[in-house]
DOVOLUM-766738 format. One record per residue: residue in three letters; y, x, z of N, C-alpha, C in turn. Coordinates in steps of 0.05 Angstrom, whole numbers, plus 5000, padded with zeros to 4 digits. Example, Ala and Ser with C-alpha at 12.3 -4.5 7.8 and 13.67 -1.06 7.14 Angstrom:
BEGIN
ALA488652645156491052465156493452645156/SER495552575142497952735143500152585157/
This chain:
BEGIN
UNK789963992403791563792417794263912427/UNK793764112430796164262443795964612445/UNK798064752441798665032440797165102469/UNK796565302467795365492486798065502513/UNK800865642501802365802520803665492524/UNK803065202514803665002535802765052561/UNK799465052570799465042579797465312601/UNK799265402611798065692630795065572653/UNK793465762648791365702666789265502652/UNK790365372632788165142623786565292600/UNK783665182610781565252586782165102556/UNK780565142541780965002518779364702527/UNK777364652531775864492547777864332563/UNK778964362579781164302600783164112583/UNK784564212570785964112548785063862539/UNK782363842530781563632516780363402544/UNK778963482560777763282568779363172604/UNK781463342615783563232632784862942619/UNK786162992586787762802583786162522576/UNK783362602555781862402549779762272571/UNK778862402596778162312614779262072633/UNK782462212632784462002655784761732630/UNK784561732608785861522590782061382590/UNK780661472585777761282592777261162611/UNK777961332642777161232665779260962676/UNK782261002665783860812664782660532648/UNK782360542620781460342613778960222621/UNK777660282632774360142635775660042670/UNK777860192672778759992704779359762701/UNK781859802671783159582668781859312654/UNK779259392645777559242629776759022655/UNK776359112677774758972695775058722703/UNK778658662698780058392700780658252676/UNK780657972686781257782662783457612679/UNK785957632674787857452689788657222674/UNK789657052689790856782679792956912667/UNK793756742629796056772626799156662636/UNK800256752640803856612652805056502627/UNK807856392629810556352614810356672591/UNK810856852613811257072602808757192574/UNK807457212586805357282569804157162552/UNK804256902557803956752540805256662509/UNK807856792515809856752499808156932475/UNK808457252481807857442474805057372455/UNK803157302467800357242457801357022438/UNK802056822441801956522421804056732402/UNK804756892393806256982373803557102355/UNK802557292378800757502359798657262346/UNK798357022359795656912354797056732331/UNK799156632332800956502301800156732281/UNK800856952287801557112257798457142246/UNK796657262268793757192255793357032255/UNK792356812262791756502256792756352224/UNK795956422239796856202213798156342197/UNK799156532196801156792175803656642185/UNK803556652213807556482211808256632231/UNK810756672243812856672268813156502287/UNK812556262277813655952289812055922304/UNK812055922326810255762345809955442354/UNK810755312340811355042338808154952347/UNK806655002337802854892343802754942381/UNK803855162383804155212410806155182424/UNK807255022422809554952441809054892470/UNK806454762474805754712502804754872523/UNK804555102505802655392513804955552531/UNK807455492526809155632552812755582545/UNK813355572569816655562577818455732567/UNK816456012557818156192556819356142524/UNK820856122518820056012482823856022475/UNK823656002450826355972442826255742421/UNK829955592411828355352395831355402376/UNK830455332351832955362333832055052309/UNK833654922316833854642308831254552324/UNK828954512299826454282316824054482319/UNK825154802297822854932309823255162331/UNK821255292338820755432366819155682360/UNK819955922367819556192363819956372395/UNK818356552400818556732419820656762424/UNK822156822455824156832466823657162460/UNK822157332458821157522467821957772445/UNK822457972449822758232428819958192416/UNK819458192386817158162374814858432376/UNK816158612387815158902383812058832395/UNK811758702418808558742432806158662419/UNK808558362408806058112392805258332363/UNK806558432347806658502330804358732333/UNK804458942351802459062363799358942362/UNK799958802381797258532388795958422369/UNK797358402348796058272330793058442315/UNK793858672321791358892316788958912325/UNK789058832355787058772376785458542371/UNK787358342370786258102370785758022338/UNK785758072319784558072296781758232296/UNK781358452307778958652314777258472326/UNK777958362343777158192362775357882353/UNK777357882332776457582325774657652298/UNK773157932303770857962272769058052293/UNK769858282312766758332331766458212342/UNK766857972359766057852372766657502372/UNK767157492341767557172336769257032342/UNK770957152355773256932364773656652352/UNK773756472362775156252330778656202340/UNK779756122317783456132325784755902354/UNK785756012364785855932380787155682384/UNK786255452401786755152394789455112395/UNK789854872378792754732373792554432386/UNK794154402394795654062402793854062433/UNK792254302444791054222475793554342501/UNK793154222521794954202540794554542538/UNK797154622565797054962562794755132579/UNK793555232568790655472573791555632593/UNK789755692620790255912632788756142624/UNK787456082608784956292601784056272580/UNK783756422563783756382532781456662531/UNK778956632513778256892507779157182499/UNK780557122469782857232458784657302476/UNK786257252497787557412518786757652528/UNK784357612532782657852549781958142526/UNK781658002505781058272487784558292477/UNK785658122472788358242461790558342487/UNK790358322506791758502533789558852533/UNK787658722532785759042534786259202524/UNK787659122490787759222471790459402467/UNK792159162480795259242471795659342501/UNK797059212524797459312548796659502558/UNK793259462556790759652576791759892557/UNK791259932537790660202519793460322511/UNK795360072520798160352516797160492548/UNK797260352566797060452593795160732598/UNK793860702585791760982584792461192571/UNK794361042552795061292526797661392538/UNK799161242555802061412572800461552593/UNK798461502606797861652639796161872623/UNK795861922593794162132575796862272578/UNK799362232563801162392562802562492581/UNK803162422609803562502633801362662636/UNK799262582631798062922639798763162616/UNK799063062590799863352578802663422592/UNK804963232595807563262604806763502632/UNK805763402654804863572671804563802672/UNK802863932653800164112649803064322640/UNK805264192620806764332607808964362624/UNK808964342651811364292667810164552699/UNK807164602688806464792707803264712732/UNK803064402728800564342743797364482726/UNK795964532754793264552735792564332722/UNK789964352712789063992703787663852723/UNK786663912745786963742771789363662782/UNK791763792782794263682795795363502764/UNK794163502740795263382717793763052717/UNK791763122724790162912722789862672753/UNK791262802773791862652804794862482789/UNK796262602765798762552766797862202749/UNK796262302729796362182710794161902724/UNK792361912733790661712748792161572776/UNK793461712782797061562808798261362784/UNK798961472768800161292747798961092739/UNK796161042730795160792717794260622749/UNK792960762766791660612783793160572819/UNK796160752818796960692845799460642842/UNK800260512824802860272820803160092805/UNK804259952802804659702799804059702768/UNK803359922746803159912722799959832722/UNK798559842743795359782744796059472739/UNK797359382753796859102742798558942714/UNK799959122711801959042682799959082665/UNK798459332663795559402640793759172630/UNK793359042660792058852649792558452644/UNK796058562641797858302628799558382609/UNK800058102584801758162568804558142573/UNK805358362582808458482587808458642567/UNK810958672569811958892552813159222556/UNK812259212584813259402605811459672585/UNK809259642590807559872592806859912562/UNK807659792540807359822514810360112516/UNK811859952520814660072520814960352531/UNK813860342560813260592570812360812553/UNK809760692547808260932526809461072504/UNK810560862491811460852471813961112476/UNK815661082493817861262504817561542517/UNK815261522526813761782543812061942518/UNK811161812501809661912473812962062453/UNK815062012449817662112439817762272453/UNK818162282487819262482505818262702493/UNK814962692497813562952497813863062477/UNK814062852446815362972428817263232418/UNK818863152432821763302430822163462450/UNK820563342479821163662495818063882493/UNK818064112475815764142470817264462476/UNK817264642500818564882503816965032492/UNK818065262463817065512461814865372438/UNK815365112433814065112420815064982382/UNK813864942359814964942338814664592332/UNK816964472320816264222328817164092290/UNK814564022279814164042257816263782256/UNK817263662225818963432218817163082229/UNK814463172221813962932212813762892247/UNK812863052270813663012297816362912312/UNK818562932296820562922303821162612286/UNK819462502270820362302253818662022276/UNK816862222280814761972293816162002321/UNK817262102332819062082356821161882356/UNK823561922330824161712328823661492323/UNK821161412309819661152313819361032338/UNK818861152357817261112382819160972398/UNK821161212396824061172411824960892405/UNK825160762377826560582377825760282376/UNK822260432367819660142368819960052408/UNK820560182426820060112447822459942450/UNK824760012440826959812444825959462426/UNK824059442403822859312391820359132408/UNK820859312422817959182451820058962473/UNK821259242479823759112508826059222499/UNK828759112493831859102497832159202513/UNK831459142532832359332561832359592561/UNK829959802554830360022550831160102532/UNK832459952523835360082496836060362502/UNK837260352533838360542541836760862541/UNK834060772550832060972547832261112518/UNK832060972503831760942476834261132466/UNK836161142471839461272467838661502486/UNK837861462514837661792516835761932497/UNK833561802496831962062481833362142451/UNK835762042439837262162415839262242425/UNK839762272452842462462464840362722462/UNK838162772475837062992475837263072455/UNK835262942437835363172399837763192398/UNK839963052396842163172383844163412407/UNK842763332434844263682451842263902442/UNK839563822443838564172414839264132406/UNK839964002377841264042352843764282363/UNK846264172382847764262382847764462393/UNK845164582410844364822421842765022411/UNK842564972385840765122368838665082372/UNK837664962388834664872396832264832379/UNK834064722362832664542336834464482311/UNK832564552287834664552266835964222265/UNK837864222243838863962247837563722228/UNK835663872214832963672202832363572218/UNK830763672241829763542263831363312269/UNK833863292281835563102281835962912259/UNK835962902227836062722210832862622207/UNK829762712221827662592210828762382239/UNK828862532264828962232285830462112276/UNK832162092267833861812256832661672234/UNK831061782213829061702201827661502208/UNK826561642225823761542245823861352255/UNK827561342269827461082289829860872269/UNK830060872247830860712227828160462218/UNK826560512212823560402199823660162231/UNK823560162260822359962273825459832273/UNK827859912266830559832267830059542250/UNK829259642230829559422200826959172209/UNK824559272223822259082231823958852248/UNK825758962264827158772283829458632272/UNK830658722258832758612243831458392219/UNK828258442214828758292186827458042205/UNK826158062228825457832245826557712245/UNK828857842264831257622276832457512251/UNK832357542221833557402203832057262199/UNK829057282198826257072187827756832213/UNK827856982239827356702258830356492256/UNK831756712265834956572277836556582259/UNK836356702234838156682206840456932209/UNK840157112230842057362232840157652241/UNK840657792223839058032228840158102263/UNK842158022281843558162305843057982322/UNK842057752319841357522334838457612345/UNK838057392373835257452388834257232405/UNK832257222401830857012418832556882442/UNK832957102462834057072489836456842483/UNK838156882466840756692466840556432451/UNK837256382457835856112439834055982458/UNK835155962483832155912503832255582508/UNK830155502505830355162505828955142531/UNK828855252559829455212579831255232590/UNK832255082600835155022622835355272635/UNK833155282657832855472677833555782666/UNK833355852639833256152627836756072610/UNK835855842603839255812584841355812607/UNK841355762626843055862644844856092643/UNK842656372643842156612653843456702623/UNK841156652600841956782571843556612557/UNK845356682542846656482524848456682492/UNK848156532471849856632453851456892462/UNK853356812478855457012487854057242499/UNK852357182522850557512531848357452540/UNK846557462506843557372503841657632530/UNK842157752538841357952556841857832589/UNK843257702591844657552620844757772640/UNK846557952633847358162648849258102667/UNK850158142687853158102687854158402710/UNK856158392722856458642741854358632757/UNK854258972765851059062781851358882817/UNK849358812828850458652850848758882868/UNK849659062878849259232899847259232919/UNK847658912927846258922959843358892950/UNK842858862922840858842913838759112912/UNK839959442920839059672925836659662940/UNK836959582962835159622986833959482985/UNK833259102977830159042964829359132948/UNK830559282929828759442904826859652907/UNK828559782933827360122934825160042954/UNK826559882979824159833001823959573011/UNK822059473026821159263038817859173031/UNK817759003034814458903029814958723000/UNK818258612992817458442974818558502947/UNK820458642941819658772909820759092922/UNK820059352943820159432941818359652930/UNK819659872909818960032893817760272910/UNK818860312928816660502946815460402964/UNK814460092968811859982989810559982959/UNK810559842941808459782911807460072903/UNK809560362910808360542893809360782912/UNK808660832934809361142952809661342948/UNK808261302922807961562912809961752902/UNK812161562890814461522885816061742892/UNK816161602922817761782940818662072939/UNK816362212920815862522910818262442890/UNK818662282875819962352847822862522846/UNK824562382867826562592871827562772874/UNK825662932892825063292891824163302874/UNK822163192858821063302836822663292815/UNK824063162802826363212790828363402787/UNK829363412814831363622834829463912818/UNK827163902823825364212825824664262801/UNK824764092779824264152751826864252738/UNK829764112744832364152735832964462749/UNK831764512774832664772786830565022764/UNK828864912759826165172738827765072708/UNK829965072708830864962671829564812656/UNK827464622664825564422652828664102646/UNK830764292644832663992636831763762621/UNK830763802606829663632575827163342596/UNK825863552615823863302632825663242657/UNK826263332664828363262701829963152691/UNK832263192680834462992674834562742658/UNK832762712637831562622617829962362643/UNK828362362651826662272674828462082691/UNK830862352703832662202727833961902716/UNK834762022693836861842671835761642673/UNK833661642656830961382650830661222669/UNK830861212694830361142717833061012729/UNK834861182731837561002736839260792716/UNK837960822696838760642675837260462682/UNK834060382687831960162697833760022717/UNK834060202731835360152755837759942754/UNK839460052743841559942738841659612722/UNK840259692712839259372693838359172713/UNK836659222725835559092747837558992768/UNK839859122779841559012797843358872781/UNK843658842759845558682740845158442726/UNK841358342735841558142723840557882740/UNK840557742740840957532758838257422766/UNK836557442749834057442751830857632762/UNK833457772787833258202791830558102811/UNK828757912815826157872824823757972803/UNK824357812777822757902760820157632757/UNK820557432766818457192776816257222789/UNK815457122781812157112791811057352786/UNK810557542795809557842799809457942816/UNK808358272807806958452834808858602836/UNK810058672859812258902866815358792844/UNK816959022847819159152825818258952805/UNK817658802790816858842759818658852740/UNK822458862736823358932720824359282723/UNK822159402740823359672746821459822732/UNK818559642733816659812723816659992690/UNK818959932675818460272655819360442659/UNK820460462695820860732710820160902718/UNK817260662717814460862727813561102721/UNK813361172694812961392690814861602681/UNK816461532686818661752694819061862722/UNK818461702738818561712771815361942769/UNK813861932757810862112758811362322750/UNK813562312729814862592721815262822743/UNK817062692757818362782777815762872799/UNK814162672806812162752816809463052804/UNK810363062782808463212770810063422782/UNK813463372785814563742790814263822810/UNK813763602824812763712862810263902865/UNK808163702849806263832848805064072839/UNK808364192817807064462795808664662818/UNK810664522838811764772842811064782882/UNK809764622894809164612908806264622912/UNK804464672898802064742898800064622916/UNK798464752935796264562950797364482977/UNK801064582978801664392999802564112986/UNK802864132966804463842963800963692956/UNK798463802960797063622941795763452965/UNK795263412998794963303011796863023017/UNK799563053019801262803020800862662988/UNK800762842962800462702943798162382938/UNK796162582955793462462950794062202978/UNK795362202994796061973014796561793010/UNK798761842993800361742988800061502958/UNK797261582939796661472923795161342924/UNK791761472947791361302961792861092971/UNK793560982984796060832993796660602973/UNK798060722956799060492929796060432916/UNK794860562915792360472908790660252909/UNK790460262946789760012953790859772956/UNK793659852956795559572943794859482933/UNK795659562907795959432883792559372871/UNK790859402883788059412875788259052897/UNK788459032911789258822931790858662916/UNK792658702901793858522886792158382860/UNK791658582843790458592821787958332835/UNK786058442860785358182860784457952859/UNK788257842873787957632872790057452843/UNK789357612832790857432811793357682783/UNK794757802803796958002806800057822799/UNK800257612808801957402790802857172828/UNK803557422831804857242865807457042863/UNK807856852874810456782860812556882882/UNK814956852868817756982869818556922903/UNK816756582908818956462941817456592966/UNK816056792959814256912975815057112986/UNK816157123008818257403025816257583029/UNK813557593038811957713044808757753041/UNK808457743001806957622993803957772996/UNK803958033011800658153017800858033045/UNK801657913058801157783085801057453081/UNK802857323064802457003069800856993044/UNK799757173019798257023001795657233001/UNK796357463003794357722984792857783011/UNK792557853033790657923054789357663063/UNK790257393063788457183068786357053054/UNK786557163027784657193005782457333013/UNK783457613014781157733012780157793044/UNK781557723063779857603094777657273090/UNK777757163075776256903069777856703083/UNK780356733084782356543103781956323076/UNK782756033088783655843070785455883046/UNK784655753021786755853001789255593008/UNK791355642995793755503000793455202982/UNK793854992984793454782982795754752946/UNK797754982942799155012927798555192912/UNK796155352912795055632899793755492868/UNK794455572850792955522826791455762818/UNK788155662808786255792808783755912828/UNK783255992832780856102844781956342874/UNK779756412884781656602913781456752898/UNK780356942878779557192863780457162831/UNK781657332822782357362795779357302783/UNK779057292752776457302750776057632732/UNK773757672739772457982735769657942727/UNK769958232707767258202690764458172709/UNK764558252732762758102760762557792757/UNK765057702756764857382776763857282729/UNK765157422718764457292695760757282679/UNK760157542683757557602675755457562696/UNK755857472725754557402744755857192756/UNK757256882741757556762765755356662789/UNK752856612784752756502795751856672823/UNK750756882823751457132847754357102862/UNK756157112845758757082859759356852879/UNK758156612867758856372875756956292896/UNK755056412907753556442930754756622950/UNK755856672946757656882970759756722988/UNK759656803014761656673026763856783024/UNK766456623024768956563023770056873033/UNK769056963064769357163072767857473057/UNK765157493040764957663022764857612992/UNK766457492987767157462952768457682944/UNK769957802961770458152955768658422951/UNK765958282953764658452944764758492908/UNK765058322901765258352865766458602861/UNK768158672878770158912873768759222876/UNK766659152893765359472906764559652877/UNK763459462853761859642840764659782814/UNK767859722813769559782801770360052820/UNK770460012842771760262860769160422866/UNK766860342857765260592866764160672843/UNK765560572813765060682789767260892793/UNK769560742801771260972795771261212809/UNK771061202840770061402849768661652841/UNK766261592830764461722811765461802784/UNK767661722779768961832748769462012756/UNK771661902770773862132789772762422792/UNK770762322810770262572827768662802800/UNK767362662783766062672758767862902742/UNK769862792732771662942724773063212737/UNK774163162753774863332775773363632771/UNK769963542777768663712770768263902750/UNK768363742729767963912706771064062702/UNK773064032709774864202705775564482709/UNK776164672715776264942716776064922736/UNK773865142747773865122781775865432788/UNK777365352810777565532826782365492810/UNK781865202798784665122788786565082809/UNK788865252813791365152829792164862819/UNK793464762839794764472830796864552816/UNK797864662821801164742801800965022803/UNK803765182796803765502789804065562812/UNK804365512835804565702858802665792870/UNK801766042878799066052904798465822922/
């Protein structure tokens, strides 16, 4: 899996079961929920479920299935970068032989709950999500944490921000993430020999995530500023440099031959085709992205407050900046700057577009493929601050933990007019307060509890229907601690005493 002088202090053992541990214990979390689909996700899904169902693009059978949609003359196609559905379609084909699925209905009003949702988010969302908080722990491990401080980094990531609840919805956040953090590691591989066909599948990664989300275009352009400053630093021969361009040519042409199948121009995109008012507003022909100048005052709800701030949803956070600062000061440029960049580019996008709430969601949600770049930074705290940094770490994720576990829920899909949505929607839930006369669905998301036992659930009063939740947090507990164990005893958290 990985060179030895990656990583100092780790067993061979260590190696293998830190990264595949945090990526199991993640998924069997994220398995636990079954959420209503949105606009958004829905979009995403009625694509993947066209191409298996019917071998088409068109979503025309589903038109009623969501808002989010684009329309070119009388027919109707995903507003959406095809990259996730295209993904999905893997899952949910698997899906529809082990466990019978039949295709999913045409001409009925729109589904909040579809079977096929639950195995094709598990599939695509949940399992990139496990496979990026896998690579943040190798990223870690190679940046100087033991595999206890690799594996606090990598389990903060799936389960104490706001990516716990993206895992288990079809966004396109956390496909993208992975997808970008899987290149990173790629190409920053110190001291070590970084064969072609690695450097080819980097550029795949790099440019399939722009194929997921547009937005991280930018992400996508830094990680080929890097290869090409080795290239120019002798770092790396300049093969290396012609397979990533390779690499990230092949998901170039997937997107281009779409946008010709759908809109009749390989450069054309969903977004500047939206047959809602409310989004045709925002996107149009002229700037299908609806960017416009960054609006500033928009900083300080992003970073803080109760209602899309990025350090109440994820505290953990807060580490990322020294950690950054402390990786660029140890010459780790390739992860600290690389990281910082990633992050202020999110950033930036987000104050520029008019829509900088993100709708109906948990925390930040157009900030979230920052996330694991912001863990980056956190991993540098932890390799170079050792068992003092590992008490506020652990506070502090605790912390986001129970958030967003509190979100998750009740739904994880709060809407946008809600100034203060864990006080007027998410703590009166789970106190057995009245639900809101305007609330669609149930007080509780539904979970493989309330699903495989309703009728246990449904004997419970109003005030303990939160018990469904005890036997997910005291599985995980027991992973946790489970793992932990078996790792090298007597492991520093990072390289320092």
């Amino acid at each position: 899996m990985a060179d030895r002088e990656e990583f100092p202090g780790w067993s061979a053992r260590d190696r293998v079961l830190a990264p595949v541990g945090v990526a199991l214990i993640l998924l069997a979390s994220f398995a636990f929920f079954w959420h209503a689909r949105d606009w958004n996700s829905a979009s995403r899904l009625m694509l993947a479920y066209a191409l298996v169902d019917q071998g088409t693009i068109r979503l025309d059978d589903y038109r009623v299935q969501t808002n989010d949609i684009a329309r070119i003359d009388d027919r109707y196609y995903t507003d959406k970068q095809p990259g996730y559905s295209l993904v999905a379609t893997i899952p949910y084909a698997i899906a529809k032989v082990a466990v019978g699925l039949p295709d999913h209905p045409i001409g009925e009003p729109a589904l909040r709950h579809w079977p096929g949702d639950y195995w094709t988010t598990l599939g695509t969302a949940g399992l990139a999500t496990a496979i990026g908080a896998a690579v943040l722990v190798v990223l870690a491990g190679r940046v100087g944490c033991g595999p206890r401080g690799a594996v606090l980094v990598g389990l903060a990531y799936g389960l104490a921000t706001p990516a716990y609840a993206y895992a288990t919805m079809s966004y396109g956040h956390q496909l993208a993430a992975a997808c970008l953090l899987g290149s990173l590691a790629l190409i920053d591989r110190p001291g070590a020999r970084r064969p072609l066909w690695g450097m080819a599948l980097a550029g795949w990664l790099a440019s399939y995530a722009s194929v997921v989300e547009l937005s991280v275009g930018p992400i996508s352009a830094i990680l080929a500023g890097v290869v090409l400053a080795k290239v120019l630093g002798k770092a790396m021969p300049i093969k290396g440099l012609g397979m990533f361009a390779v690499g990230a040519l092949g998901p170039t042409l997937i997107l281009m031959g779409y946008n010709l199948l759908a809109f009749g121009s390989p450069l054309d995109i969903g977004y500047a085709h939206h047959a809602t008012e409310q989004f045709a507003q925002v996107h149009s022909e002229d700037n299908p992205l609806g960017l416009r100048s960054p609006d500033w005052s928009l900083t300080a709800p992003l970073l803080w407050g109760r209602y899309r701030g990025l350090f109440f949803y994820a505290p953990i956070l807060m580490l990322a900046v020294p950690g950054w600062i402390a990786l660029m000061a140890r010459r780790r440029w390739g992860l600290g700057l690389v990281a910082m960049l990633a992050s202020v580019a999110v950033f930036l996008i987000n104050v520029s577009y008019p829509e900088w709430t993100g709708g109906w969601s948990t925390g930040p949600r157009l900030l979230v493929p920052l996330l694991p770049f912001g863990m980056i930074g956190v991993a540098g705290v932890l390799a170079v601050g050792g068992r003092w940094a590992l008490i506020p770490a652990i506070l502090l994720a605790l912390g986001g933990g129970v958030l967003i576990l509190l979100f998750q829920g009740v739904g994880a899909q709060l809407p946008q007019d809600l100034t203060d949505p864990t006080t007027q929607i998410v703590l009166p839930h789970w106190l057995g307060e009245p639900v809101a006369p305007w609330w669609i669905g149930g007080r509780f998301t539904r979970t493989i509890v309330s699903e495989g036992w309703p009728a246990w659930v449904s004997r419970l009063d109003a005030e303990r229907q939160w018990l469904q939740f005890v036997p997910l947090v005291a599985g995980q507990v027991v992973a946790i601690l489970g793992l932990m164990a078996v790792l090298s005893r007597g492991d520093r958290l990072g390289s320092t005493p």
